[in-house]
KELUM-963153 format. One line per field, with one value per residue (C-alpha): x, y, z. Coordinates in pm, 1 decimal, padded with zeros to 6 digits. Example, Ala and Ser with C-alpha at 12.3 -4.5 7.8 and 13.67 -1.06 7.14 Angstrom:
east	01230.0  01367.0;
north	-00450.0  -00106.0;
up	00780.0  00714.0;
//
This chain:
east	-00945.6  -00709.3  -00751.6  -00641.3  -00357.8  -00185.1  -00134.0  -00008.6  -00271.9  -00430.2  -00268.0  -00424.8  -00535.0  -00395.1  -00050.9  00164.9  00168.1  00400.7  00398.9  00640.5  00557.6  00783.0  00660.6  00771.1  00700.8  00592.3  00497.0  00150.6  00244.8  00467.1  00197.0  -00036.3  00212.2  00189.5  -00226.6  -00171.1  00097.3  -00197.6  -00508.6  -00289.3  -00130.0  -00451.1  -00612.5  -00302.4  -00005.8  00315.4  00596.2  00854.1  01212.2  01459.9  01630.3  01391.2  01351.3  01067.0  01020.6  00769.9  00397.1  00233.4  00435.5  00285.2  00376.3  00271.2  00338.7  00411.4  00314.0  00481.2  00816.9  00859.3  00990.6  00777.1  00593.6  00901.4  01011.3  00704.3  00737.6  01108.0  01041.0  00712.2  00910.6  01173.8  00923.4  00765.5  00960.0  00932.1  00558.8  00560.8  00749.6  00598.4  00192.7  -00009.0  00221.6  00055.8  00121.5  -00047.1  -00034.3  -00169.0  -00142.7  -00150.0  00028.2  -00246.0  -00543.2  -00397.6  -00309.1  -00601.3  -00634.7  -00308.0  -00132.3  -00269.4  -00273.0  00106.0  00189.2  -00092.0  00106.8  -00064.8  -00337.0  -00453.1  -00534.6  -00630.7  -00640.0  -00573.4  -00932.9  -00945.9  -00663.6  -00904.9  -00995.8  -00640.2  -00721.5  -01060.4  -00894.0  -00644.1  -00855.5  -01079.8  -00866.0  -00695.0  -01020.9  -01171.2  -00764.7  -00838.4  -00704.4  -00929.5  -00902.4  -01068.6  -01049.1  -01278.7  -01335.5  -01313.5  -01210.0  -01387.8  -01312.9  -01044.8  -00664.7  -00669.6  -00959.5  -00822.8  -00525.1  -00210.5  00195.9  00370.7  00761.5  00866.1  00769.8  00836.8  00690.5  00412.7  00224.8  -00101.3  -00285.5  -00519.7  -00617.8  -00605.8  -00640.7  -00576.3  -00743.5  -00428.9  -00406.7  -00026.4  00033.8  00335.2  00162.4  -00096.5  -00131.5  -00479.1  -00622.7  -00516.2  -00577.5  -00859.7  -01052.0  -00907.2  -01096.1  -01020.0  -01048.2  -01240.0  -00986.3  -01159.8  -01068.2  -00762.4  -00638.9  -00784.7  -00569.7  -00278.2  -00376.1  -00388.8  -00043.6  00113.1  -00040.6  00082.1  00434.5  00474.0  00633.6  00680.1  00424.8  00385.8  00074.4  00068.7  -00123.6  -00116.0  -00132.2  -00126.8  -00138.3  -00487.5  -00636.5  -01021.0  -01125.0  -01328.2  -01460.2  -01500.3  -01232.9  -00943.4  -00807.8  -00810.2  -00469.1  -00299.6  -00586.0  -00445.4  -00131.8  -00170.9  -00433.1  -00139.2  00033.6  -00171.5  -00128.0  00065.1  00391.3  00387.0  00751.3  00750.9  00492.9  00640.0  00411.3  00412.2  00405.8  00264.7  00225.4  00323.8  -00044.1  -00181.4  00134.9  -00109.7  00101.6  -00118.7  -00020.9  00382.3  00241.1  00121.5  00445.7  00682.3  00392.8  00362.4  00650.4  00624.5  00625.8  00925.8  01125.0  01127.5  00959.9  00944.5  00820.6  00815.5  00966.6  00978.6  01104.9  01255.1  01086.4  00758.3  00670.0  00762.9  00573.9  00246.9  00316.2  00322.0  -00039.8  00177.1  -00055.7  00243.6  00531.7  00916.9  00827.0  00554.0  00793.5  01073.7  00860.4  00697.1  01086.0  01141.4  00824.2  00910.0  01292.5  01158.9  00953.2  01159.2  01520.1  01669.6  01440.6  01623.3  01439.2  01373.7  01244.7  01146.9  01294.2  01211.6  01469.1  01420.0  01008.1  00865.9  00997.5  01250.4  01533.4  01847.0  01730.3  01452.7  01697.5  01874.9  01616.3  01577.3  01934.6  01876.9  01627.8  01793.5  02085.8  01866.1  01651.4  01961.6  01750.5  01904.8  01829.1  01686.7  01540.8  01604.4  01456.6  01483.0  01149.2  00986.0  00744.8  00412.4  00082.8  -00210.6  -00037.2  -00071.4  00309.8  00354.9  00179.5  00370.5  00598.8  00920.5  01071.8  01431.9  01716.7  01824.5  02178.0  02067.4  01824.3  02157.7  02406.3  02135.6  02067.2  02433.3  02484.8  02164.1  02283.4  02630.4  02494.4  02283.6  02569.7  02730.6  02483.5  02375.2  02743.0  02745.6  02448.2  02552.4  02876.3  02632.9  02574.8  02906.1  02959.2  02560.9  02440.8  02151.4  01860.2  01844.5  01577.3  01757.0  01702.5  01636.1  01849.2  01927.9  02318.8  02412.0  02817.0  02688.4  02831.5  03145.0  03182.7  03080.9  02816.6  02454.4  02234.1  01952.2  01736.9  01780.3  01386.5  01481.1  01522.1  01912.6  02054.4  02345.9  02539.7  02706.9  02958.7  02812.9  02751.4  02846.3  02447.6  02200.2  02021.2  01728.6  01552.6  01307.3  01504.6  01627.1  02037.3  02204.9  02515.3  02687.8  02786.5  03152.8  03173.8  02905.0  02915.2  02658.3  02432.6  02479.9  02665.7  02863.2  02883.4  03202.2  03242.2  03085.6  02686.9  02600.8  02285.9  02020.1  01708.1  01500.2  01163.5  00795.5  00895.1  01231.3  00983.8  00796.8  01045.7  01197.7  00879.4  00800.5  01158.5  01140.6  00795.1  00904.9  01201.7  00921.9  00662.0  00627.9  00752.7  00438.5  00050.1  -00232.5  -00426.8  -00759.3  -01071.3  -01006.2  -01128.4  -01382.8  -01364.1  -01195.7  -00852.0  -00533.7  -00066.6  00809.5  01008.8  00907.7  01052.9  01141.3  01055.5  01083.7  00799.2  00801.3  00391.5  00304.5;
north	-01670.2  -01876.3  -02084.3  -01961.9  -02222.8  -01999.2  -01686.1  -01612.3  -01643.3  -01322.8  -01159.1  -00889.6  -00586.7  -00328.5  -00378.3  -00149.0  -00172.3  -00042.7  -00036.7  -00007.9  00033.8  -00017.6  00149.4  00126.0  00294.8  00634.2  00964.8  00873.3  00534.4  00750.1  01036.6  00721.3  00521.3  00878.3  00828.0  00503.9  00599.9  00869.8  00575.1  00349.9  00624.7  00773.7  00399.8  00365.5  00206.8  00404.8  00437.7  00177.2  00227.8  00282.8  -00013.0  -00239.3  -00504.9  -00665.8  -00677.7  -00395.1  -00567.4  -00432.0  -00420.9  -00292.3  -00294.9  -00077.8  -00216.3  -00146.5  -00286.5  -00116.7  -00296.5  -00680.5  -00788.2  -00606.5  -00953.0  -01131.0  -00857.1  -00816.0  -01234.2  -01243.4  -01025.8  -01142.2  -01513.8  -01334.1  -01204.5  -01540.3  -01676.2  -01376.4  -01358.5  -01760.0  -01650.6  -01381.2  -01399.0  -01104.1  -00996.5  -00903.0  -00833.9  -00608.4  -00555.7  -00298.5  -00033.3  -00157.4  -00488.2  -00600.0  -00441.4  -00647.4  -01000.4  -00964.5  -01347.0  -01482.2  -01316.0  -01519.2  -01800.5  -01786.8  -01626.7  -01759.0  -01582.2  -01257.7  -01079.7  -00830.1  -00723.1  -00421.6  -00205.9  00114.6  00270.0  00153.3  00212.0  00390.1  00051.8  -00072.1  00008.9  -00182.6  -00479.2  -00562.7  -00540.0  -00741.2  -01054.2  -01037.5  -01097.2  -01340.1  -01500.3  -01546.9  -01348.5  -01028.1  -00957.8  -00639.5  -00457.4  -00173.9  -00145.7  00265.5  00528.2  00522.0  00856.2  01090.1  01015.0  01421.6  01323.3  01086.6  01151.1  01188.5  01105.4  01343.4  01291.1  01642.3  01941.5  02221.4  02036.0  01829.3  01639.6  01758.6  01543.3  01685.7  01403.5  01054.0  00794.2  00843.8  00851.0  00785.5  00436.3  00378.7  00027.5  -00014.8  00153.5  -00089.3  00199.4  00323.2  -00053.6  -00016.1  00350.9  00386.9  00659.9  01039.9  01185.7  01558.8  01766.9  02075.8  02395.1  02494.6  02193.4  02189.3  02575.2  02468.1  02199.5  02390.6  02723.4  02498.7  02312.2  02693.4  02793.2  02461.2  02564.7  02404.7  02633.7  02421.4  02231.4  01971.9  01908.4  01557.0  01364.2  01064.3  01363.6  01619.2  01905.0  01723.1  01852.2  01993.5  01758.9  01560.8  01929.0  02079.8  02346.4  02334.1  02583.3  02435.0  02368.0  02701.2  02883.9  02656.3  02724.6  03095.0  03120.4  02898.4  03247.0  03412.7  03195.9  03422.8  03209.7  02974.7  03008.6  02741.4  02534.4  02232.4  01960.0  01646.7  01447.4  01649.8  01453.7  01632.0  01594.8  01830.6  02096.8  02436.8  02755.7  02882.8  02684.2  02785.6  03189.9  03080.2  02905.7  03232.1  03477.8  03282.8  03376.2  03111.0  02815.8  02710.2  02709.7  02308.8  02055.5  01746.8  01601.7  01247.6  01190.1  00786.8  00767.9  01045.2  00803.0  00891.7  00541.7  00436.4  00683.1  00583.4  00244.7  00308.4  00526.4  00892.4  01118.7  01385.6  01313.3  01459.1  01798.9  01862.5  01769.5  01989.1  02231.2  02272.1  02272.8  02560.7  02750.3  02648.1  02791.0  03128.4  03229.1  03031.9  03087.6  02940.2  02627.0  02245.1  02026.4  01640.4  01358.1  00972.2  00757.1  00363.4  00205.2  -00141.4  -00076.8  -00365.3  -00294.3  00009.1  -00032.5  00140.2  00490.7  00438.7  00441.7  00723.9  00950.7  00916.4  01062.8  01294.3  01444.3  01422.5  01599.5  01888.8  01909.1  01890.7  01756.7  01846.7  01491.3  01181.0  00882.3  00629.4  00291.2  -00063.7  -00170.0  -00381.6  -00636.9  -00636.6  -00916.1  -00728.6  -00439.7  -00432.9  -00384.1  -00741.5  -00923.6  -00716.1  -00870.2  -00757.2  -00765.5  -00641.1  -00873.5  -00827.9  -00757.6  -00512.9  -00358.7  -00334.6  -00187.3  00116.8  00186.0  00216.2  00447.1  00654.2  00698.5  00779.2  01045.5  01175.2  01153.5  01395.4  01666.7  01676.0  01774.9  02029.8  02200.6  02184.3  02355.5  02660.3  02662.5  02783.7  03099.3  03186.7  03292.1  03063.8  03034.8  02653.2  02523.2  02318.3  01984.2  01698.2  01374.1  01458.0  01498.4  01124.4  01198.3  01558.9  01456.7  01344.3  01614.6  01889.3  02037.4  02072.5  01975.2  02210.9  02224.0  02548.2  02691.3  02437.0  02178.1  02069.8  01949.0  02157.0  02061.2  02387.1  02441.9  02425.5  02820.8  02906.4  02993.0  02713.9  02650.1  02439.2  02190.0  02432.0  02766.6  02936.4  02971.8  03210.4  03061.9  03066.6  02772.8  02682.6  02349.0  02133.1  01739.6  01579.0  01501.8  01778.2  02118.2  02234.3  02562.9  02557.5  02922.5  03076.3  03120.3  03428.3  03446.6  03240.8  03314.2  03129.0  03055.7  02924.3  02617.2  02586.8  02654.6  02380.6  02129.5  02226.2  02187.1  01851.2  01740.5  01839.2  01666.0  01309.4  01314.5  01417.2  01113.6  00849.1  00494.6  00378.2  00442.0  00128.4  00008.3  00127.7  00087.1  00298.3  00648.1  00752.0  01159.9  01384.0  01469.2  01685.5  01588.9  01595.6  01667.5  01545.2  01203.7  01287.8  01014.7  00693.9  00440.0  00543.2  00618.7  00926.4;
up	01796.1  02031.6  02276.9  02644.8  02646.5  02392.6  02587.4  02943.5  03237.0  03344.3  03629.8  03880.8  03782.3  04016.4  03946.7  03752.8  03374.5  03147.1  02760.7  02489.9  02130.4  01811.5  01503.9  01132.5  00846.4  00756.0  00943.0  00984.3  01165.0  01389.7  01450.0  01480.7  01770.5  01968.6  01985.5  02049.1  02410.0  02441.5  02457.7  02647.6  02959.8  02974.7  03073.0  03319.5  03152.8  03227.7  02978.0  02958.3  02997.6  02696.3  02624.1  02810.5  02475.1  02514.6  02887.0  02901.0  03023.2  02682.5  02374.2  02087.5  01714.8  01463.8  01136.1  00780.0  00470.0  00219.4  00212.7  00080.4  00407.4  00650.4  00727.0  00813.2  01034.7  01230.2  01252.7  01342.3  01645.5  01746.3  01761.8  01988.7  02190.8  02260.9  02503.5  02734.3  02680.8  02818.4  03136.4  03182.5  03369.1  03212.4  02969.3  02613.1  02292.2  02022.2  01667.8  01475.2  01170.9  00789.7  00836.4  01063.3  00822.0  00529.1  00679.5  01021.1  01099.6  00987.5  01222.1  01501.6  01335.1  01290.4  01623.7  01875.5  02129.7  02000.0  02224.9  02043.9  01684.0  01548.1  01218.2  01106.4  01133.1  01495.9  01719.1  01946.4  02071.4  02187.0  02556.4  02554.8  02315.0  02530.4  02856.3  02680.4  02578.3  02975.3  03145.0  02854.6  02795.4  02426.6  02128.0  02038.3  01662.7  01548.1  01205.1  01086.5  00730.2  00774.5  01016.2  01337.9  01471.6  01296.9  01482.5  01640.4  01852.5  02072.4  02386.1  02269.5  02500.2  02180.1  02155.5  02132.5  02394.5  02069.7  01800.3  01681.0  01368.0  01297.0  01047.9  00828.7  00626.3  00631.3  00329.6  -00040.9  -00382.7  -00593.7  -00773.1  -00795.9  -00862.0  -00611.9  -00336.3  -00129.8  00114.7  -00029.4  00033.4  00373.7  00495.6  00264.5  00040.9  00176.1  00456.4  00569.0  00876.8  00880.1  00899.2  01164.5  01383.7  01253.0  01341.3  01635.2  01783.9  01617.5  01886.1  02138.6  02085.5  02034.1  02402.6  02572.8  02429.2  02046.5  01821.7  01519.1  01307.4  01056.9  00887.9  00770.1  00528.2  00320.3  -00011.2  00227.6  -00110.3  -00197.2  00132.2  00041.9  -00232.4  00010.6  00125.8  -00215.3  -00185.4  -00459.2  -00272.0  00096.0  00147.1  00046.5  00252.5  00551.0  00521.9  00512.3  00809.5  01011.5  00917.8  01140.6  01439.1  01720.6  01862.1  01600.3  01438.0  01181.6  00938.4  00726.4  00537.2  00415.1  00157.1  -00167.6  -00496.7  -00803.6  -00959.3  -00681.9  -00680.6  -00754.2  -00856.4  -00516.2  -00287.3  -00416.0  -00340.1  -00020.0  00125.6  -00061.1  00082.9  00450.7  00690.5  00902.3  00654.5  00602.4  00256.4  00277.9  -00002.0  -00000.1  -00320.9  -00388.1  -00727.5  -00784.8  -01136.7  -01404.3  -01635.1  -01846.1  -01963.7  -01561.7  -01398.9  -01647.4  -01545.2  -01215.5  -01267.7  -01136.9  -01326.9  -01376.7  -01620.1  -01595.7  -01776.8  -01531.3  -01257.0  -01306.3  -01352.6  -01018.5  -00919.5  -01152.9  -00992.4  -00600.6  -00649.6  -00852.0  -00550.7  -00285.9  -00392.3  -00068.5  -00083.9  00024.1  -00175.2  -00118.5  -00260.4  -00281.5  -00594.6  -00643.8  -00842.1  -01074.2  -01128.4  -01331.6  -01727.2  -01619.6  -01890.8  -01875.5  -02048.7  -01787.8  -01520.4  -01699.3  -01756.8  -01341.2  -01282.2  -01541.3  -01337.5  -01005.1  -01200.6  -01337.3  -01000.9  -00771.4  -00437.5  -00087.7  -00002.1  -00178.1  -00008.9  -00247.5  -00225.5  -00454.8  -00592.3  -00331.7  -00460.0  -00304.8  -00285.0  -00367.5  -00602.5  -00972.3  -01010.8  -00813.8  -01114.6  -01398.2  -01648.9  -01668.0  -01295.1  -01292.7  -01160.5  -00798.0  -00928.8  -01170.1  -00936.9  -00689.4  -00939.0  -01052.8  -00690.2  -00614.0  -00906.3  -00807.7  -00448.3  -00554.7  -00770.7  -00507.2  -00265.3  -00478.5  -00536.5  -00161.6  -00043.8  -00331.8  -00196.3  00151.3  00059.5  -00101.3  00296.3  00439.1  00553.5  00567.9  00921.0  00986.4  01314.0  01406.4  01624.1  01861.4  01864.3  02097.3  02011.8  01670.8  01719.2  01785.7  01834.9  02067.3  02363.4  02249.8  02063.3  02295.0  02027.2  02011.0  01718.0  01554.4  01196.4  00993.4  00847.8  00566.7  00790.6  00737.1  01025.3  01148.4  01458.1  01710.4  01936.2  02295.3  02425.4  02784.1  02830.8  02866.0  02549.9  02573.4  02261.3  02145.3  02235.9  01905.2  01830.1  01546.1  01401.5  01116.7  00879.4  00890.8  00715.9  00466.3  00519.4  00257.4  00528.7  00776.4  00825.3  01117.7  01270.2  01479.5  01543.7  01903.0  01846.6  01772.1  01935.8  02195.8  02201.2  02494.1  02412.9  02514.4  02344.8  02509.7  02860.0  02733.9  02739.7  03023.4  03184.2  03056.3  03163.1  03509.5  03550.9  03379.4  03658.5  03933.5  03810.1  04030.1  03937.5  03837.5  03811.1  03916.7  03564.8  03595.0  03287.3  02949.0  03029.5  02784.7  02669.5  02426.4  02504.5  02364.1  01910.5  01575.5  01409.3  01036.5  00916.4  00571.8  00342.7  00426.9  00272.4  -00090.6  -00062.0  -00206.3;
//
């Protein structure tokens, strides 16, 4: 704890209150940040606005632990955020997710500024924490040691009108000795299917038409239920699900890939011929040191398996580059296999020393130059293979799923942006007709760009939809909302759940 002289004196409670939070990291920290907007507008925050940097009344970060300099990030900008916090009465500041569950009490002992901290198995409490240290003007530090109530039971502020996470587990039971995620998330824990299909039916009749289910191994789903079986079963009863147009998942681990749950993605219309499978080296003596329990055989040949049943499949992947001990065949026996498995995409990351991982004590750590020059040849590589199988793309007639904010240069360039079923991005001339994020467009492919493909002929079709409804619905209520809401006490009750960020922390 703090004393009260560290943090800014308490103001009045019925003024407006607005939040922002900053999240880094993978899907479920994302997935996670949308509870946490849920827990804190439904105790009477309002959303801040874009761009506002720190001068929101709550700002919340949800941290990351899986990269080497994801302390002195979270550090940097807590230090830029001090200031503000010292002129402003009643502002606070929050930290949570798997940063916070590793370091707990350091973090207020190097920024004293901090309000609030909290842990991955308890952002339920944010509400309560931070109403807590206002009236009592001392730090509140709070970390479970496992999962209060599962994330899909508490309220939700989702990003996207026409699609939404659904978790389905949380936690792992893999030992890989880069990965300190399973210290920090803990042992796996699954929903039932039951709850699951549930909140799924209920997102399709508020207007979702696109799914992902998310987990840490989301492929190991039902081995804390005793079903081998459990995730194929789930994906084909999400087959049955009336208005829901498209099922992705993520992250699978090779070790888990079942030749059923291949039938059931080839078999299910609605899942989408996407895979992401995280590959981290082409190496067999890596991957044992790095406790994968697959090895590159095994590998390339669930790619052989997925592309036999799902010819049309984009395939993606995670690779670390400069593990403890990789030597140059090491390295080579990687692009080897990025050669032979031709990914749509690669996220490609250098080895990232952790405290508390095996690989952190290992002999053998590989030069930053080295690390560099491997990681440039990788990406080049990649680079290469990406815009090959993008150009396989032109001239097929594709339905995109248009997009909210993924087309960066859209308005310059008069186009729209939308994700094919195997989620490539794919950016359209503008149609005469109003097309809505959510509503469904038929185009076809006129030019491949490694990263995205462009469709510059007219569309060929629009389809308006219940998702495109949804948004439209959702828009024209955010510019109807008041300015602000008065704070009032944390509500207590059950409530109401993106597009998928491939990739992205190297965990699974």
């Amino acid at each position: 704890m703090t004393s009260s002289s560290d943090r800014s004196p308490a103001v009045d409670v019925l003024s407006t209150k607005t939040y922002e939070i900053r999240t880094y990291g993978c899907q479920m920290n994302v997935h996670d940040s949308e509870r946490l907007a849920g827990l804190l507008e439904d105790a009477g925050y309002v959303r801040a606005p874009e761009g506002s940097d720190g001068e929101a009344d709550v700002v919340v970060f949800n941290t990351c632990a899986v990269r080497e300099n994801a302390d002195n990030k979270l550090y940097g900008n807590l230090g830029h955020l001090a200031p503000k916090k010292a002129s402003r009465p009643g502002m606070q500041i929050a930290v949570g997710g798997c940063l916070a569950q590793k370091d707990r009490d350091t973090i207020v002992k190097r920024a004293p500024w901090v309000d609030v901290v909290f842990g991955t198995h308890n952002i339920g409490k944010l509400p309560v924490l931070l109403e807590r240290a206002r009236v009592q003007e001392e730090a509140q530090v709070e970390i479970a040691e496992s999962l209060e109530a599962f994330p899909s039971t508490l309220p939700t502020r989702r990003e996207s009108a026409y699609a939404a996470w659904v978790s389905i587990s949380v936690g792992c039971n893999n030992t890989c000795t880069f990965c300190i995620v399973p210290a920090l998330r803990g042992k796996e824990k699954d929903r039932r299917p039951g709850d699951i299909l549930a909140e799924i039916e209920a997102l399709v009749a508020e207007g979702v038409s696109e799914v992902t289910l998310l987990g840490q191994n989301v492929n190991a789903y039902g081995s804390d239920i005793g079903d081998r079986e459990a995730f194929s079963k789930l994906l084909r009863a999400c087959g049955k699900i009336d208005g829901l147009e498209r099922v992705r998942f993520t992250s699978p681990h090779p070790r888990d890939f079942t030749d059923d749950v291949i039938a059931a993605m080839a078999e299910t219309p609605n899942v989408m011929p996407q895979l992401h499978m995280p590959l981290q080296s082409g190496s067999d003596p890596v991957l044992k040191a790095m406790r994968r329990s697959y090895r590159q055989e095994r590998f390339l040949g669930i790619i052989e398996k997925v592309r036999a049943a799902i010819p049309h499949a984009a395939i993606s992947t995670d690779i670390i580059v400069g593990f403890p001990g990789e030597t140059e065949e090491d390295f080579q026996q990687t692009l080897h296999v990025v050669r032979e498995a031709r990914f749509a995409q690669a996220f490609t990351f250098q080895y990232s020393k952790r405290p508390g991982t095996p690989a952190a004590e290992m002999d053998g750590q590989i030069p930053k130059k080295v690390v560099q020059e491997r990681y440039e040849r990788l990406v080049a590589l990649q680079e290469e293979i990406s815009w090959e199988e993008n150009k396989k793309q032109v001239g097929r007639t594709l339905e995109l799923m248009v997009a909210e904010g993924e087309g960066r240069k859209d308005e310059t360039t008069h186009r729209l942006s939308g994700r094919a079923p195997d989620s490539r991005l794919v950016h359209f001339t503008k149609p005469d007709q109003e097309v809505r994020p959510g509503d469904v467009v038929t185009v076809e492919v006129t030019y491949a760009a490694p990263h995205h493909l462009l469709a510059e002929g007219p569309v060929l079709d629009v389809r308006r939809t219940r998702a495109g409804d949804a948004w439209e619905k959702r828009t024209a209520e955010k510019a109807a909302k008041p300015a602000g809401v008065l704070l009032g006490l944390p509500k207590v009750g059950v409530p109401e759940p993106l597009p998928a960020v491939s990739g992205g922390c190297a965990v699974d």
